[in-house]
N, C-alpha and C positions, 0 to 999 in steps of 0.2 A: 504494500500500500504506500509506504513513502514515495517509490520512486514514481508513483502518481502526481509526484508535488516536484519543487523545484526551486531555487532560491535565484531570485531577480533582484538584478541593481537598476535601479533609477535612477539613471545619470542627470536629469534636470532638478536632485535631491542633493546629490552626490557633492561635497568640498573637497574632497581629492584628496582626506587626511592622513589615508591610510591605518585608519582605527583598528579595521575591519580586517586588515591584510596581517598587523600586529597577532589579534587574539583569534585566527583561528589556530590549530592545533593539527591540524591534517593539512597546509602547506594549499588547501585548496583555490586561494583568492590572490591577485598581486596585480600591482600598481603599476600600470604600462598605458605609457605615452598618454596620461593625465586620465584614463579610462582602467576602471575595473574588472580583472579578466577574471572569470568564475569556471575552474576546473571541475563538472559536474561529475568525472571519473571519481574524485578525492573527497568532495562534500558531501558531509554523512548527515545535511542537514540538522547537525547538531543546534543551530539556530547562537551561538557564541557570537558570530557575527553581525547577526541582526539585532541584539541585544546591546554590543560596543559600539555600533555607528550613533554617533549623537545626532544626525540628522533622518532620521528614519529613510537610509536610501537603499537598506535592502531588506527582503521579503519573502518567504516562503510562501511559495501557491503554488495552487493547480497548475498542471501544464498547459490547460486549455487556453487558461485565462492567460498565459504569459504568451504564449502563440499568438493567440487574437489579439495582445497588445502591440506587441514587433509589428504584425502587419498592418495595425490601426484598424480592426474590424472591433466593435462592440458588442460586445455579448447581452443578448435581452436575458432580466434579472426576473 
């Protein structure tokens, strides 16, 4: 069931602090060319990351919902 889900950066949240690339623990997230790169092989969605970012720019969700946002399609609620 987890890997039904998925952790997203919102880059128009995002300050570039590196909070998040600090306290994960699985080497999963890092700080390249001012953009947060998320190794989904290594994130064990532990959620450490999204708990450390002081601007709420990352997130665990469904994969649906992180699909339909990439391509700008809106999902009816």
């Amino acid at each position: 069931m987890e890997r039904d889900r998925k952790l997203v950066w919102l880059e128009d949240r995002c300050i570039r602090c590196g909070l998040c690339v600090g306290v994960c623990p699985f080497d999963a997230l890092k700080l390249e060319n001012n953009m947060i790169i998320i190794d989904h092989e290594k994130c064990t969605l532990c959620g450490l990351c999204v708990k450390g970012c002081p601007v709420a720019a990352l997130e665990i969700r469904p994969q649906l919902e992180a699909i339909a946002k990439e391509r700008g399609v809106e999902l009816a609620v």
